[in-house]
C-alpha positions as a Python dict, from the first residue, in 0.01 Angstrom:
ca = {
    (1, 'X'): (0, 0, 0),
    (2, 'X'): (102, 227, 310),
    (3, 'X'): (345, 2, 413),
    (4, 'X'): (508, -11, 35),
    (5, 'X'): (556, 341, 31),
    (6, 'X'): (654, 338, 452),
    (7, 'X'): (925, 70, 317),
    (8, 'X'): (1037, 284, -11),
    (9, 'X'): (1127, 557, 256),
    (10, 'X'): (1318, 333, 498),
    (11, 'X'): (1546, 158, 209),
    (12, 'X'): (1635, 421, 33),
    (13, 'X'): (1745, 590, 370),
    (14, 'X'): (1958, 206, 474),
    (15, 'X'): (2047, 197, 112),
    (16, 'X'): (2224, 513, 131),
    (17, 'X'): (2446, 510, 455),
    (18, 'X'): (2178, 618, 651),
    (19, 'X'): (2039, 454, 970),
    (20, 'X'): (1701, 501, 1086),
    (21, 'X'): (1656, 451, 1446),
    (22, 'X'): (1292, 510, 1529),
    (23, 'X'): (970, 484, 1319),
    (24, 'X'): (636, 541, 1436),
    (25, 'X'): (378, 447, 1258),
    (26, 'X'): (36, 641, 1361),
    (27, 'X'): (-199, 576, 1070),
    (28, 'X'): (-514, 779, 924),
    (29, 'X'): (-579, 1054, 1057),
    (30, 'X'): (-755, 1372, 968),
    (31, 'X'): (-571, 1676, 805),
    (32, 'X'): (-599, 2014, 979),
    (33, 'X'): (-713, 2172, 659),
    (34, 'X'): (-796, 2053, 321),
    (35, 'X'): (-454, 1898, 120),
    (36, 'X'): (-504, 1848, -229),
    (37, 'X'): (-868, 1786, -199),
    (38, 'X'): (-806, 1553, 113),
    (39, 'X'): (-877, 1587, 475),
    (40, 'X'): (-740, 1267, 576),
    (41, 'X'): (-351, 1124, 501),
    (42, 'X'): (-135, 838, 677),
    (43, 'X'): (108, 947, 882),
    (44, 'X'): (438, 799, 1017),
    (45, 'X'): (721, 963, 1176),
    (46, 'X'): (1095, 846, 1103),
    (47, 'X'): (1385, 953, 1241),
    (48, 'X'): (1698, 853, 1120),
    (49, 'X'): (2050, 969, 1118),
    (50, 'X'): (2226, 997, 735),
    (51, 'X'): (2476, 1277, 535),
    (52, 'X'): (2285, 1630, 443),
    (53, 'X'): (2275, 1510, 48),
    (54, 'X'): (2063, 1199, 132),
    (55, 'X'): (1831, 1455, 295),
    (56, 'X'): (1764, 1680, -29),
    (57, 'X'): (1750, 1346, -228),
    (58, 'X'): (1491, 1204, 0),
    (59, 'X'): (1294, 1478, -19),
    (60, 'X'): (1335, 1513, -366),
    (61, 'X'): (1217, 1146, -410),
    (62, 'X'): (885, 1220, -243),
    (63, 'X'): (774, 1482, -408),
    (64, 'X'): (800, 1334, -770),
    (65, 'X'): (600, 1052, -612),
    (66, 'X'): (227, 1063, -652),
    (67, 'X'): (156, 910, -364),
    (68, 'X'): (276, 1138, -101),
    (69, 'X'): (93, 1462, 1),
    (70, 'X'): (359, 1599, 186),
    (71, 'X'): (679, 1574, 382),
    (72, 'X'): (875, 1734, 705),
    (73, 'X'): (1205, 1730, 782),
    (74, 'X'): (1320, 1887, 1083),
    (75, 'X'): (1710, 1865, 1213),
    (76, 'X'): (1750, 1723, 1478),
    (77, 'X'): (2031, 2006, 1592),
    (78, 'X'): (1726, 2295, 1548),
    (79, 'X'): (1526, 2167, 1797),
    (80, 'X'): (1532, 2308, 2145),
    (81, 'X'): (1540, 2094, 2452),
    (82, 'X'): (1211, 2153, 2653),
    (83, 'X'): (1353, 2313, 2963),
    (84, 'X'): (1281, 2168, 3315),
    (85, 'X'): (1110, 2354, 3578),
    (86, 'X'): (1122, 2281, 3920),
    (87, 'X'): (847, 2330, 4142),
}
């Protein structure tokens, strides 16, 4: 079953002019605090590249689905690059 809804994810992203180039998948693991009367959830990280609409559908699309606790997107531009310090 996780891999059926892991799969729904990645086609409707290569369906839609989007590319995903990495996903990890890290399986159960426990929740930091009680979701929904769960503690544990499956997770898997993918990052893909696709146009801002396909990110508001996506999101959309999982949370009308049952089967999904919750989601995260993060842009890639508002992350900070760790900043090296030499010793």
């Amino acid at each position: 079953k996780y891999q059926e809804l892991t799969d729904k994810v990645t086609t409707f992203i290569t369906e839609n002019e989007g590319e995903v180039t990495l996903l990890n998948v890290m399986g159960v693991r426990d929740i930091a605090h009680e979701l929904k009367k769960f503690n544990q959830g499956y997770y898997v990280q993918c990052q893909f590249s696709a146009k801002p609409t396909l990110i508001e559908e996506l999101r959309e699309k999982i949370r009308l689905d049952e089967h999904y606790l919750r989601e995260l997107v993060v842009l890639r531009d508002s992350i900070e690059p760790k900043k090296v310090v030499e010793a």
